[in-house]
C-alpha positions in Angstrom: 19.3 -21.8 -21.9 19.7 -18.6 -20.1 20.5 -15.4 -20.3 21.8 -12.5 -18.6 20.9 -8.7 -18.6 22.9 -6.4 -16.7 22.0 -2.8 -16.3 25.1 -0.9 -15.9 24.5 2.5 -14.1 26.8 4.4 -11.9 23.4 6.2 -11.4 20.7 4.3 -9.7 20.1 6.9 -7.1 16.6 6.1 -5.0 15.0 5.3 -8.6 16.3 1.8 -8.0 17.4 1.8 -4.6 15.1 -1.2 -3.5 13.5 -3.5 -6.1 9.9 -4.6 -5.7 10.0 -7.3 -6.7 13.1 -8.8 -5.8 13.6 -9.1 -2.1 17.3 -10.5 -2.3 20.0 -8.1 -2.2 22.4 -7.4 -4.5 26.2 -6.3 -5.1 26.8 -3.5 -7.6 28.3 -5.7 -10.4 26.3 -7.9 -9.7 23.7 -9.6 -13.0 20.6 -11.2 -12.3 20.3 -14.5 -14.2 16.8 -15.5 -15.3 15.4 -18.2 -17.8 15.0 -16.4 -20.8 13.3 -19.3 -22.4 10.3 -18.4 -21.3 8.1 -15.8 -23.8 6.9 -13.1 -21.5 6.5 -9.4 -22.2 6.2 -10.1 -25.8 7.0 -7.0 -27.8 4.3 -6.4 -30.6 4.7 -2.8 -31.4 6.4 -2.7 -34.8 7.8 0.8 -34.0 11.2 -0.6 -31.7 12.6 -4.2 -31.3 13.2 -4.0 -27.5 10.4 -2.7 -25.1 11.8 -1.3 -22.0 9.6 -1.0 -19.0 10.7 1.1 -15.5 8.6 -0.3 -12.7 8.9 2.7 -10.3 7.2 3.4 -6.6 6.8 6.9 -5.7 6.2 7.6 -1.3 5.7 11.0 -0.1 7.0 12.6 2.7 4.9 13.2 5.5 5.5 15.7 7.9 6.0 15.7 11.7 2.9 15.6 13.8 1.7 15.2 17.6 1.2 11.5 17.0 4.2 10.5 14.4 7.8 11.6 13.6 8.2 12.7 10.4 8.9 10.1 7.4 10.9 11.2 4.0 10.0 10.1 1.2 11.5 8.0 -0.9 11.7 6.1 -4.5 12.4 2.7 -5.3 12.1 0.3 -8.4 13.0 -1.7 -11.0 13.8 -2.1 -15.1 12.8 -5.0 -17.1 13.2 -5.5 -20.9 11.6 -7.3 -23.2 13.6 -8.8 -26.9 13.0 -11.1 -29.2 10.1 -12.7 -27.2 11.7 -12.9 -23.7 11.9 -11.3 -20.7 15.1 -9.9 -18.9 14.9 -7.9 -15.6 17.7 -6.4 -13.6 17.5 -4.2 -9.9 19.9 -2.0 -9.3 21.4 -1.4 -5.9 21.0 1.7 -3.4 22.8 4.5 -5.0 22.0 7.9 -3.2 23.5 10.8 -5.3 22.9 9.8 -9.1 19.7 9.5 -10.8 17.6 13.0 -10.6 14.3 14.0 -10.0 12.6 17.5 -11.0 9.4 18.7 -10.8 7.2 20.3 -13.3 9.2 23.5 -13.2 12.1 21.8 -13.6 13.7 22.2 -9.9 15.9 19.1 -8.8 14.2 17.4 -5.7 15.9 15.0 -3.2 13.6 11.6 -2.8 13.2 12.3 0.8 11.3 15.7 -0.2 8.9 14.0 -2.8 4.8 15.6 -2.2 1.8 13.5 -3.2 0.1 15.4 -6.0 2.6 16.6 -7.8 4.4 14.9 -11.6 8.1 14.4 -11.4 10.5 13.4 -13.7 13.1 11.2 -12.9 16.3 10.4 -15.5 18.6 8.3 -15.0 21.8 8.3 -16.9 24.4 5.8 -18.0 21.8 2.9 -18.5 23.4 -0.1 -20.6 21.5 -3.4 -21.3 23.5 -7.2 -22.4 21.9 -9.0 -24.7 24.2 -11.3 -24.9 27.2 -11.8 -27.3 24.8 -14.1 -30.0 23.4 -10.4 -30.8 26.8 -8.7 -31.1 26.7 -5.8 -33.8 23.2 -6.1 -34.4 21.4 -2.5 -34.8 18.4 -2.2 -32.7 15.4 -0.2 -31.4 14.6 1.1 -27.9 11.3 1.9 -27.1 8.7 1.4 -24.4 4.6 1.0 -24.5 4.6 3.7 -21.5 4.2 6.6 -23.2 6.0 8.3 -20.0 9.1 6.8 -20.9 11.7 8.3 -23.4 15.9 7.6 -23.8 18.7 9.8 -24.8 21.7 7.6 -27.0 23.9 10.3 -26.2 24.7 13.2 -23.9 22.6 16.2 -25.1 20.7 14.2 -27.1 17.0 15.1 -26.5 14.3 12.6 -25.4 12.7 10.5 -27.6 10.1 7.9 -27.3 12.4 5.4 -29.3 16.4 5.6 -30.1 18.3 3.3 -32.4 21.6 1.9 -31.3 24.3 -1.0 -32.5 25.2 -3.1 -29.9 28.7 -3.8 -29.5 30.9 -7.1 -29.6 29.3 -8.0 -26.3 26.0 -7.5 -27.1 25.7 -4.6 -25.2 23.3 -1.2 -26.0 23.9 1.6 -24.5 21.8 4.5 -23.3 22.9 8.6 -22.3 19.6 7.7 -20.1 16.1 6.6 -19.4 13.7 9.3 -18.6 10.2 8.7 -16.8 7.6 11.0 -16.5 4.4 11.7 -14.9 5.7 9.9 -11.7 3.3 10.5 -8.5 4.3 10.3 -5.2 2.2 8.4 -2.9 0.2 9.6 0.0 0.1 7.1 3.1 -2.0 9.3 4.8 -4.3 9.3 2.7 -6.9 5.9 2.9 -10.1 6.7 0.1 -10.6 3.9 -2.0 -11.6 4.7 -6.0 -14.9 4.1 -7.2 -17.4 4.4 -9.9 -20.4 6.3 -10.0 -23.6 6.7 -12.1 -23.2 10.3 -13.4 -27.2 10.3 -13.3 -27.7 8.8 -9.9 -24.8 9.3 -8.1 -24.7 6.1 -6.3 -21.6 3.6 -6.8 -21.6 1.1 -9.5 -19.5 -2.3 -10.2 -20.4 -2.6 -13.4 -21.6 -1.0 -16.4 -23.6 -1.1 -19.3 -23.7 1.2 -22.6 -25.9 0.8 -25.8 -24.5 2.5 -29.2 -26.1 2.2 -32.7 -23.5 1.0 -35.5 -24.0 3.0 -38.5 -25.7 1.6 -42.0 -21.8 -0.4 -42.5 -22.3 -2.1 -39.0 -19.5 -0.4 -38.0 -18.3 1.8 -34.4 -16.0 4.5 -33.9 -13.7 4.5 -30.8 -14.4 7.9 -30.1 -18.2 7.1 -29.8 -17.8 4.1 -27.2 -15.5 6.7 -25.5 -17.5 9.1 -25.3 -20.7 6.9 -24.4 -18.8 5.7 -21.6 -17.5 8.7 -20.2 -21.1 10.3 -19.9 -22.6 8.2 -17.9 -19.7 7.0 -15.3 -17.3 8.8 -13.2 -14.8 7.5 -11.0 -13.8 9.5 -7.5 -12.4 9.2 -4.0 -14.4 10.4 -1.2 -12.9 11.9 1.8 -14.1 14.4 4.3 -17.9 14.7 2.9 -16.2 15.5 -0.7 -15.3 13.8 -3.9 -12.7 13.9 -5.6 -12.3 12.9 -9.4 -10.0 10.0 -10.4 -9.0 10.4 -14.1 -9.1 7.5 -16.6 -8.3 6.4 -19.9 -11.5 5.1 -21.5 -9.7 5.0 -24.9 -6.8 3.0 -24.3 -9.6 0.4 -22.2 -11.4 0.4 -25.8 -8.6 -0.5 -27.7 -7.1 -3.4 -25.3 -10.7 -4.4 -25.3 -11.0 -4.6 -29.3 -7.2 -6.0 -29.6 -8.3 -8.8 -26.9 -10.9 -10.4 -29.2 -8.7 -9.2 -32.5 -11.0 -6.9 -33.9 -9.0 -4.5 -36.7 -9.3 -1.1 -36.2 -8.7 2.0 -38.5 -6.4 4.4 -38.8 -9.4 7.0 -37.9 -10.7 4.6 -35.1 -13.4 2.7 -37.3 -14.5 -1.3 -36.4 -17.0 -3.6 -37.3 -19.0 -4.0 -33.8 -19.4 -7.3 -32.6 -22.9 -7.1 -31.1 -21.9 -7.2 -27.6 -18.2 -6.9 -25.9 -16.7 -5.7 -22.4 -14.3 -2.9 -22.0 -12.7 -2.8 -18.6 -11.9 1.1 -17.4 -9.2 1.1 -14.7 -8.9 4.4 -12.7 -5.9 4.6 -10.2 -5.5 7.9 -8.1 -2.4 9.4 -8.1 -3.2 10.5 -4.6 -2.5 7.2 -3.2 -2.2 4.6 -5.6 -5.7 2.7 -5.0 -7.1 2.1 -7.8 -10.4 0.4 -9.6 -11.7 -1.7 -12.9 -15.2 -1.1 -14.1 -16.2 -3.5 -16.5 -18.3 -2.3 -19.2 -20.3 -4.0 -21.1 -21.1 -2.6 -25.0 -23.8 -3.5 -26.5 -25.2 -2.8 -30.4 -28.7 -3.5 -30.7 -28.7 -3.3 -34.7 -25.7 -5.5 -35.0 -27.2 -9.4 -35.1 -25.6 -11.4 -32.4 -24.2 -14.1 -34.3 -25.6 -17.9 -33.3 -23.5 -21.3 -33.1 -24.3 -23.8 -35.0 -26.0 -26.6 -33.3 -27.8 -30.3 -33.5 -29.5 -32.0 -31.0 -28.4 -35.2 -29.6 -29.2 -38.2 -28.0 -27.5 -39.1 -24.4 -26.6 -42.5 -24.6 -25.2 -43.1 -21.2 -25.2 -40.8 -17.8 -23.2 -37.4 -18.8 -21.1 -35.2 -16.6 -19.7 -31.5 -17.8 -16.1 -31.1 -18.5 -14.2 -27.7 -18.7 -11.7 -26.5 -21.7 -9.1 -28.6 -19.2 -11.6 -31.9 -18.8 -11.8 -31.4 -15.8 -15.0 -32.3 -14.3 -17.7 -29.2 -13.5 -19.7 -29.8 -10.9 -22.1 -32.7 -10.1 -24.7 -31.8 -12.4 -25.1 -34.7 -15.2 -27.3 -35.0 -18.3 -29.4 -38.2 -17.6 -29.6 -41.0 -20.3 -32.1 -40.9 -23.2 -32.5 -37.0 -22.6 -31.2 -35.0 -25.3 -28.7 -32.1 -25.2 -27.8 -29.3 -27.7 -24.3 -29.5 -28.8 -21.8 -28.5 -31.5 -21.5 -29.5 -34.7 -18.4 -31.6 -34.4 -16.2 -32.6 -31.6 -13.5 -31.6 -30.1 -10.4 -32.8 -28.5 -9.4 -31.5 -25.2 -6.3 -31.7 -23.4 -6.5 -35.3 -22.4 -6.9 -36.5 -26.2 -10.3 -37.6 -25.6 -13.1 -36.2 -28.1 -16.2 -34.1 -26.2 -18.9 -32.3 -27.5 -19.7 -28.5 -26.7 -22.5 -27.8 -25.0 -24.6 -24.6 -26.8 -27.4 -22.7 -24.9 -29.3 -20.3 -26.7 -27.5 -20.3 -29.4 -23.7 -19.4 -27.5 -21.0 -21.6 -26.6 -20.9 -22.7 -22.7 -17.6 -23.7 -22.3 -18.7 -27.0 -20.7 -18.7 -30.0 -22.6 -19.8 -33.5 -22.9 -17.6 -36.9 -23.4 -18.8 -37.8 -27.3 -18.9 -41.2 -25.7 -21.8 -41.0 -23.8 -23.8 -39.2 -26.8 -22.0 -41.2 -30.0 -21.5 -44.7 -28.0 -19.0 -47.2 -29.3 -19.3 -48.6 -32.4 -19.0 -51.8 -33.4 -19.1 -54.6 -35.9 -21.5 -57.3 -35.9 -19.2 -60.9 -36.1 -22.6 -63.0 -36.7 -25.8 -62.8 -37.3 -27.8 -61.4 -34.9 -31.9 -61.2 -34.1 -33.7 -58.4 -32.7 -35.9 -58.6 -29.8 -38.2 -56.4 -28.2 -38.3 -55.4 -25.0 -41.4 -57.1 -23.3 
């Protein structure tokens, strides 16, 4: 089944001039089919039904010099939109004169006279989204998980981070606008990469490692891994003997980090702390765009790192390790006769066949074992049958 979105605008202006991501041209009434079978962009924010995310690329203008001619800036981009579980993206064509940009005191300014460190604000109106005539008269919400992004219903409405609307016998909602703010032009000029450093040391780090005490309840705030993590790494560009700071947010890493391996938070930012997890700090300069993770890794020493359960087991015949996927890992093989520490009970993996886990040191590896080669075959004698030795 498919489904089409259109995004009807007589105001794309430069916002959506080129899309990204779609190299193929389009006319203006054109829709862009996709297979909206497929569940991506899944919105799970209870706040709005439909999750509306501008994909936007901001270039400055750089100015004439001995060696170049100058180069206008310029902005280009796309919308997608996610409902019900699937996907629906449309790029609008060039369209020079409608969408607007301002700055931070307001003042309209033309894409070709965008500056690299500077926030603008780009809005534009007349936006409409099809969902198709199945959802015809529905009422729904609009909202986005880009804080940057608000929507007017109607003209002189003022920007909100969610709007309601009915959609009408088409299935169509329609928007007074879509505002985005906090866009950054980019500077081509400008080549620094990001990176972390130790705020003790100074020297550039890949990764990182905190230790945090739980209190008597074994339980973390947010604001404390925050803050732990914020004190002892920084993240900069360096460029002409100087750096210069790249901001981040540690908070947000935390949360995605928690959500990831679905620990429940509080309303006032309270968990129970595993003993150990990763948060992954992402810092991308609005200078240029270049941007770094820093995976983190949190550990709480008075929090008892839970162990698998395990039994010991016989290898019956020659083993090799399997992934999640059985596929094969390696050459490395467990040897008859030898015994291996593995789970409790067996699992089946993709291929229908039962394996063993493999545990080491108490943790789950990943790699497993066909339960054939530790279990054998069994089987029923049909007569009777003597034992003999083997000399």
């Amino acid at each position: 089944m498919k489904k089409n979105l259109r995004i009807v605008s007589a105001a794309a202006a430069a916002l959506l001039a080129v899309a990204p991501i779609a190299a193929t041209a389009m006319p203006v009434n054109a829709a862009t089919t996709i297979n909206a079978d497929s569940a991506i962009n899944a919105n799970t924010n209870a706040k709005y039904d439909v999750d509306v995310t501008p994909s936007i690329s901001a270039i400055a203008a750089v100015a004439k010099s001995d060696t170049m001619p100058a180069i206008p800036g310029s902005l280009t981009g796309s919308i997608s939109a996610s409902y019900n579980g699937k996907s629906y993206t449309a790029n609008l064509p060039k369209d020079s004169g409608n969408a607007t940009i301002t700055d931070s005191n307001n003042n309209t300014v033309k894409p070709a006279e965008l500056e690299a460190d500077k926030a603008y604000t780009v809005t534009v109106p007349d936006v409409s989204f099809n969902f198709g005539s199945e959802n015809a008269g529905k009422e729904i919400t609009i909202g986005s998980a880009n804080p940057n992004v608000t929507f007017t219903e109607k003209t002189g409405d003022q920007p909100a981070s969610t709007v309601k609307v009915t959609l009408d016998q088409d299935g169509v909602a329609k928007l007074s606008s879509v505002q985005i703010k906090n866009v950054y032009a980019i500077d081509t000029t400008y080549n620094s990469n990001v990176n972390f450093y130790d705020v003790t040391t100074g020297a550039t780090v890949t990764t990182g490692a905190v230790s945090i005490d739980a209190d008597n309840q074994g339980q973390l705030n947010i604001t404390s891994v925050v803050a732990a993590i914020n004190s002892k790494y920084f993240a900069a560009q360096y460029d002409k003997k100087q750096l210069t700071n790249v901001t981040f947010d540690t908070e947000t890493a935390v949360k995605d980090a928690l959500k990831a391996q679905k620990i429940e938070v509080s309303s006032v930012g309270y968990f129970k702390a595993p003993h150990t997890f990763t948060v992954n700090v992402k810092a991308t300069s609005n200078k240029n765009g270049k941007s770094a993770t820093l995976p983190v890794t949190v550990t709480v020493p008075n929090v008892a790192d839970p162990v698998v359960p395990s039994q010991s087991k016989t290898i019956m015949h020659n083993a090799y390790f399997y992934d999640k996927d059985a596929k094969r890992v390696g050459t490395d093989k467990v040897t008859r006769y030898n015994t291996v520490t593995v789970a409790m009970n067996t699992t089946k993996l993709a291929n229908g066949i039962s394996y063993y886990e493999v545990i080491e040191n108490g943790k789950a590896t990943g790699k497993y074992i066909n339960a054939d080669n530790i279990d054998g075959t069994k089987r029923t004698l049909k007569h009777n049958a003597y034992v003999y030795k083997t000399s």
